[in-house]
N, C-alpha and C positions, 0 to 999 in steps of 0.2 A: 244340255250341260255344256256340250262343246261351244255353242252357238252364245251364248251367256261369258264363259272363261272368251271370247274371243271379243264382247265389247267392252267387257273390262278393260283389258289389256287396252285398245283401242282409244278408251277415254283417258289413260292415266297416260298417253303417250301425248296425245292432242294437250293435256295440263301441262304435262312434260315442255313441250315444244314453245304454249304459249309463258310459260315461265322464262325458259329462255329468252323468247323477244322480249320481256318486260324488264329482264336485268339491261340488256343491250341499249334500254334506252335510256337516254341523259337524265341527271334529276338533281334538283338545283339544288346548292348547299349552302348553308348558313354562313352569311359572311363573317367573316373571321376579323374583329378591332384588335386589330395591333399595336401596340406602343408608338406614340410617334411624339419625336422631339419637339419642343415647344420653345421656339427661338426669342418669342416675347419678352422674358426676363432675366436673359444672358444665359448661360453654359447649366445645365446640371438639371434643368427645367424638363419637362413632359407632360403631354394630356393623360388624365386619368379617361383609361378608354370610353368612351360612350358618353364624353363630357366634353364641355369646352372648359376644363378647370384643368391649369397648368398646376403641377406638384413635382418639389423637390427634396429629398431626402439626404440630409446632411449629420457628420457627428465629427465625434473622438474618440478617442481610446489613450489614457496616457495611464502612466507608473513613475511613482516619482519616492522618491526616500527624504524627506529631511533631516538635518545632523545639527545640536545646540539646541533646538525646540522641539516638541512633538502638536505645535499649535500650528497648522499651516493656514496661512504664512506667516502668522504675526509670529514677534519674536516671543519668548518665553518670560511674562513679565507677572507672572502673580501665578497663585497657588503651587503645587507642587512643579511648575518649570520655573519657577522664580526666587523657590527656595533654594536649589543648589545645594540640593544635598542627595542621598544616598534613594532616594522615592523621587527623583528628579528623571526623564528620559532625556536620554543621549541624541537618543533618533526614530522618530518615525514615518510608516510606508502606508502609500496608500496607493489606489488602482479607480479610475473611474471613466466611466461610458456615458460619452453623451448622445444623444438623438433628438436633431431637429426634424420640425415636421412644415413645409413651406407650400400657402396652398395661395396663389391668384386666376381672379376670374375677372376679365375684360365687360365692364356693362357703360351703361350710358352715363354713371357715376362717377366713371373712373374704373379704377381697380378695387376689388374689393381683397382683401389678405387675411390670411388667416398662419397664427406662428404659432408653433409650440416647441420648446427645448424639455425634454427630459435626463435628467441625471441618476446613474445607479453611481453607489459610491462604497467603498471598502476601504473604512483609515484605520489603521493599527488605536486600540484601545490603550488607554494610560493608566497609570496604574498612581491611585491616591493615597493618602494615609488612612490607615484603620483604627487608628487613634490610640492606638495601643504598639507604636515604633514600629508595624509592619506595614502591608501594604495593600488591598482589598483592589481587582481592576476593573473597570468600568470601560465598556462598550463606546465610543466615540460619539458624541451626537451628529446622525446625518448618514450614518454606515448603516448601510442593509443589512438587517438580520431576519430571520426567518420572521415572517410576517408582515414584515413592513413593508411602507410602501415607496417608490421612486420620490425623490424629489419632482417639483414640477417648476423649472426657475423662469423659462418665459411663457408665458400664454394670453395672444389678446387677438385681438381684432382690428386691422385698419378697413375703414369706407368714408367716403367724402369727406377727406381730410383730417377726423376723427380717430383715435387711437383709444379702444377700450380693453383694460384689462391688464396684466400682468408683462411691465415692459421696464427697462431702464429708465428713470428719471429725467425728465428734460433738462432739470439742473447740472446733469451731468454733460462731459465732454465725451465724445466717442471714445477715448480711452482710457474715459476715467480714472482710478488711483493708478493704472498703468503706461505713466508717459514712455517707460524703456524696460519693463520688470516684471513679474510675478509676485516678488514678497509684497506688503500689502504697507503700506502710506498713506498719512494722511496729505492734507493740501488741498483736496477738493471734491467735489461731489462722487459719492460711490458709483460701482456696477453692478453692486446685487436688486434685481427688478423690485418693483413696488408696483400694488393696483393701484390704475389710476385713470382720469377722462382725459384727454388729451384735445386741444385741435390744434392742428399746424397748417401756417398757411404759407402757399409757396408764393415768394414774390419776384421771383426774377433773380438773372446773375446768380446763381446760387446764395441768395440771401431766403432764409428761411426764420420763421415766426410761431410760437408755440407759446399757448397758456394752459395752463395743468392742475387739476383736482387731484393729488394724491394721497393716499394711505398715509398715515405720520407712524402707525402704529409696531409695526415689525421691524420698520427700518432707521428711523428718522427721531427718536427719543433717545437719548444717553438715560440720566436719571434725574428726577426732583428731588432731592435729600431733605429729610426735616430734618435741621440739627437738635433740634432740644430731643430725638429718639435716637441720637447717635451713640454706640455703646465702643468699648474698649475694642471689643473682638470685630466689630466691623469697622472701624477705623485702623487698626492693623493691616487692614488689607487692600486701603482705599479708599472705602466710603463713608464717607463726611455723612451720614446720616441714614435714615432710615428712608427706603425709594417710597415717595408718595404720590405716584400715579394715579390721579383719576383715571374713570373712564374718557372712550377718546369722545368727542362734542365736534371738531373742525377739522376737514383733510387740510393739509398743507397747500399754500396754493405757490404757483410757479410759473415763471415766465422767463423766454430765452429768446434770445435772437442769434442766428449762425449766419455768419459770409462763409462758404465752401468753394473754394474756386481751384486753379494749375497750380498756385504758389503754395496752399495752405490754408487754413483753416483760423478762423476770431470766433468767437461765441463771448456772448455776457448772460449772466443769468443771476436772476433774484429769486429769493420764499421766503414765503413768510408762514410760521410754525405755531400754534396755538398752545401753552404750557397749561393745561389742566390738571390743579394738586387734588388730592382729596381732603381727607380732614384733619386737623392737628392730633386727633387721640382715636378712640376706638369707637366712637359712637357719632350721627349727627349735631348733637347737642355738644361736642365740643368746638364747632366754626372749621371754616375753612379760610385759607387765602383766596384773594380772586385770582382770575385769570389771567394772563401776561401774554402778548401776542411776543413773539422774537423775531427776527430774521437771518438771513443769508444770502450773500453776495458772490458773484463771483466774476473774474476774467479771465478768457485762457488765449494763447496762441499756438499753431500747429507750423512753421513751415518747411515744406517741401523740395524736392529737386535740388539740394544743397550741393557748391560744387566740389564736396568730399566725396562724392561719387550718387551714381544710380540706388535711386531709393533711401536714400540717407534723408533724415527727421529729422528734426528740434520739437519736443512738445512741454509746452510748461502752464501753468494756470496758479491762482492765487486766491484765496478766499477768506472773508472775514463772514463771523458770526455773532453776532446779541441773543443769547436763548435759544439758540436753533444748533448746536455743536455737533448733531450728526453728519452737518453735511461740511466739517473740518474732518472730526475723526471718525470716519465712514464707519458700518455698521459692521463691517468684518473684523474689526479693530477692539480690544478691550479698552474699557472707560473705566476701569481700577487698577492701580500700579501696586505688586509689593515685591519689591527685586533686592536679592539679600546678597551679600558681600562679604569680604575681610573688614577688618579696621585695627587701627591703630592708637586708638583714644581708652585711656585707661577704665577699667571698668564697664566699656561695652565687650557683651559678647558679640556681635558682630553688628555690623553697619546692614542699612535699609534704605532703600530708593522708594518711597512714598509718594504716591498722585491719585487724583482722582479727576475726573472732568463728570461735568452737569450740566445740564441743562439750566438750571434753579437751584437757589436753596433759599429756606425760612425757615423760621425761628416759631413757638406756638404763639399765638397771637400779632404776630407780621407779616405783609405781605412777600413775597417773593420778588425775591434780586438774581437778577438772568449774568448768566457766565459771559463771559465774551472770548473768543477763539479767534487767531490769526495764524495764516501758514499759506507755506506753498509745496508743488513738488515740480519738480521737472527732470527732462530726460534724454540724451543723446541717442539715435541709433542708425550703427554704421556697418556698410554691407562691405566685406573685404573680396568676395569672390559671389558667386551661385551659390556658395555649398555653406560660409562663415558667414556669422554678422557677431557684433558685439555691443549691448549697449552701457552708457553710465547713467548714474541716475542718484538723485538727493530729493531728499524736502526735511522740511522745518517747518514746526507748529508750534503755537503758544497758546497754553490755558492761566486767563487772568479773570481774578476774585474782585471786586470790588470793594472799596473799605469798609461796608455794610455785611455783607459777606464773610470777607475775611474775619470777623469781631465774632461770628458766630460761632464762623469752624476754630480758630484758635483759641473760645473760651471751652469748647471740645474737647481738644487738645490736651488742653491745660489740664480739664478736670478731670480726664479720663486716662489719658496717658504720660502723664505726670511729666508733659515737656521741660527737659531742663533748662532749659535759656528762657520760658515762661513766655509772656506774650510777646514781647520783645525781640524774641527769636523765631517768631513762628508766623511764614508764610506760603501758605498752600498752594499760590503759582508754580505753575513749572513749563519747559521746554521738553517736545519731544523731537529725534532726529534722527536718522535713517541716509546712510550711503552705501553703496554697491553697486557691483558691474555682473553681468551676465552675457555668456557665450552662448552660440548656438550654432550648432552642424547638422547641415539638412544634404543627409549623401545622397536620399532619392527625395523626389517630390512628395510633400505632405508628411517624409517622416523626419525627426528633429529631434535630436537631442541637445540637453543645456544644462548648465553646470553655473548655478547663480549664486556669489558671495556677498550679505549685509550684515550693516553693522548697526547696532541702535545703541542710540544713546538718551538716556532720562538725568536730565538736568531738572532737579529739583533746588525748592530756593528756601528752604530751611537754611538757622544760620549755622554758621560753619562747626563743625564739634558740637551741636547738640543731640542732644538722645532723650528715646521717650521710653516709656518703661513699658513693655509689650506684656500681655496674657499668655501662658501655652497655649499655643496652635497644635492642637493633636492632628490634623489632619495634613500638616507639613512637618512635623515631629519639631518642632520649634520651641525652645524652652521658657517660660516666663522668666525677661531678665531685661539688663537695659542694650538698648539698639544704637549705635550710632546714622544718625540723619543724612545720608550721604549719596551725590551723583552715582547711576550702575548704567550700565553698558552689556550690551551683548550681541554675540558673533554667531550668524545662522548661514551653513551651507544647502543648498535645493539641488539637488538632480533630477533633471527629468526624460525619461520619452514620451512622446506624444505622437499618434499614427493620426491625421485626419483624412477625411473621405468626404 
């Protein structure tokens, strides 16, 4: 027993021992990929470990209140902000997170890219008529509530010079309806993305080349109105007819040229936009009109290094349209005016600021007569120190009827809304216009606050002291009675912060 208890002990010390030596000795370990910076595509870049694909992660975070509208940013020009009355909001606030997503990878193509922007968004709900003088609220379109889902504003693909997918418009200028501004302008091509094919070619000197398949459908339609379906109650509020959208049949096509150089920035750019109506009545057997291709033009200039100091701008751009009027009054922008007033003309209850813009209108059994649009906007912007800058900024746009047109919507008019001054007095062009300046204080880097005052004005061209005989509008508590025809105006204050990273 003793003899046995003693090689026990004997083997478990010899394990013992050889355990020992076996910690003592080295043993390799798993190399560790560490983050490391990616100096290829300027500041903010890094390899996704175990890849050669550089990634950058970028956003915001702003909070902002508006005061005169609860539409951001357009002014308050129809339904209950344009009625100006007691179901009208004073101001509202919203909160939103953006997150970009920046992926390139170096091959023998080039660069291949990959971009996404996600937006979460919280805007204060407006509150409508209930049609019975109170007021029922309604959720904001675009504000996350439980279920839904993020916006998704940019998402495409650049490789060998090709750009697929969900991007700003080639039509467009890099800063789009914002030559100095936030509140929203017409003048020239938008910045809300559009799917689209893209190729751009680089040709030297900062001269660059793009032709473009895009989407017409979400961005780039105002409306087609059939006048002979135009009723009372939607002519109160704008629209000359009844929206007769066909399905879409043709993207929009697009072509740009940009000089990008030290002084500034030129671009030109053309589309041309495919107007597909559907049918004059409710069935195929009532005919349709044909098709009408439209276009749009545009020129802009940017320049730079101004000797009013470091970082000081000039941006302005100008654009005409035949049928294509989205790319005037950009797609953030309403294409129905009903803006209400005081007045002074006996026997109206109050005065109306009346528009509408189209793409098209016709008649049942004619073809389609395409709108035409002209406008500009432009914009100063001037740095007083590191911490202030302040910019000004204006545009002006014009929507004109043709005399073919015109005969349709004013025999409308006439027999719908009992225009007083009859056809004689009755024309549906008008002027829209916008001025204001905005501040901005940035105490530390990337945070900024601003404080932006405009002003818009709707110059309609009805004749002077006439009045049309409107319907009750239950859902702006508006009485059936007569309306004086008359210019309105409105004054919208922004504040904002904004944190970028």
């Amino acid at each position: 027993m003793k003899v046995t208890k003693s090689l026990m002990l004997g083997s478990v010390a010899i394990l013992a021992s050889a355990g020992a030596q076996a910690a003592d000795l080295p043993v390799k370990a798993k190399p560790v990929e560490y983050v490391k910076v990616c100096s290829l595509y300027g500041a903010g870049f890094f390899y996704i470990p175990g890849t050669d694909t550089c990634l950058k992660l970028g956003g915001y975070l702003r909070a902002e209140t508006t005061f005169g509208t609860s539409y951001h940013f357009d002014a308050a020009v129809n339904g209950v902000g344009g009625a100006r009355n007691r179901l009208s909001d004073y101001y509202s606030t919203r909160s939103r997170q953006s997150l970009s997503i920046d992926t390139r990878t170096a091959t023998e193509y080039g660069v291949v890219r990959t971009f996404a922007e996600l937006l979460f968004t919280w805007t204060t709900g407006a509150y409508s008529g209930s049609g019975n003088g109170g007021t029922a609220y309604t959720a904001s379109p675009g504000s996350q509530v439980a279920g839904s889902a993020p916006q998704m504003l940019n998402a495409f693909i650049q490789f060998a010079g090709f750009t697929f997918g969900k991007a700003t418009s080639q039509f467009s200028t890099p800063w789009a309806q914002y030559p100095a501004n936030n509140f929203e302008l017409p003048g020239g091509g938008g910045y809300d993305p559009v799917s689209q094919v893209t190729y751009t070619a680089i040709l030297g000197q900062g001269i660059t080349a793009s032709v473009s398949a895009q989407d017409q459908v979400a961005n780039y339609t105002t409306n087609i109105w059939n006048v002979s379906a135009a009723t009372a109650a939607g002519l109160a509020t704008g629209a000359y007819g009844a929206n007769d959208i066909g399905g879409a049949r043709a993207p929009d096509l697009v072509a740009m040229l940009r000089v990008e150089q030290a002084w500034g920035l030129f671009q030109a750019s053309v589309a041309a936009h495919n107007n597909h109506a559907a049918y004059y009545g409710a069935t195929e057997l009532t005919g349709h009109p044909d098709d009408k291709w439209g276009w749009a033009g545009q020129l802009a200039l940017s320049i730079k290094n101004l000797p009013t100091g470091p970082g000081d701008s000039i941006n302005l751009q100008g654009v005409y349209t035949n049928g294509a009027s989205r790319y005037n009054f950009q797609d953030y922008m309403s294409t129905t005016y009903a803006m209400y007033g005081g007045t002074s003309v006996a026997g109206a209850y109050q005065s109306l600021g009346l528009a509408g813009v189209s793409d098209s209108v016709f008649v049942i059994g004619a073809g389609q007569q395409l709108t035409t649009t002209y406008g500009f906007n432009a914009g100063y912007n001037h740095n007083w120190d590191p911490n202030w800058s302040t910019g000004v900024y204006g545009a002006w746009a014009a929507v004109r009827y043709n005399g073919t047109a015109k005969g349709y919507i004013c025999g409308a008019f006439v027999a719908n809304l009992a225009l007083s001054s009859g056809l004689a007095g009755c024309n549906p062009d008008f002027n829209y216009a916008v001025v204001g300046t905005i501040t901005r204080w940035t105490p530390v880097k990337n945070l900024t606050f601003s404080a932006e005052l405009a002003y818009m004005m709707l110059d309609q061209m009805y004749a002077s002291g006439s009045t049309v005989t409107l319907p009750q509008q239950s859902g702006i508590a508006k009485p059936a009675a007569a309306y004086e025809l008359k210019d309105q105006n409105s004054l919208q204050l922004l504040l904002r912060v904004q944190r970028n990273w």
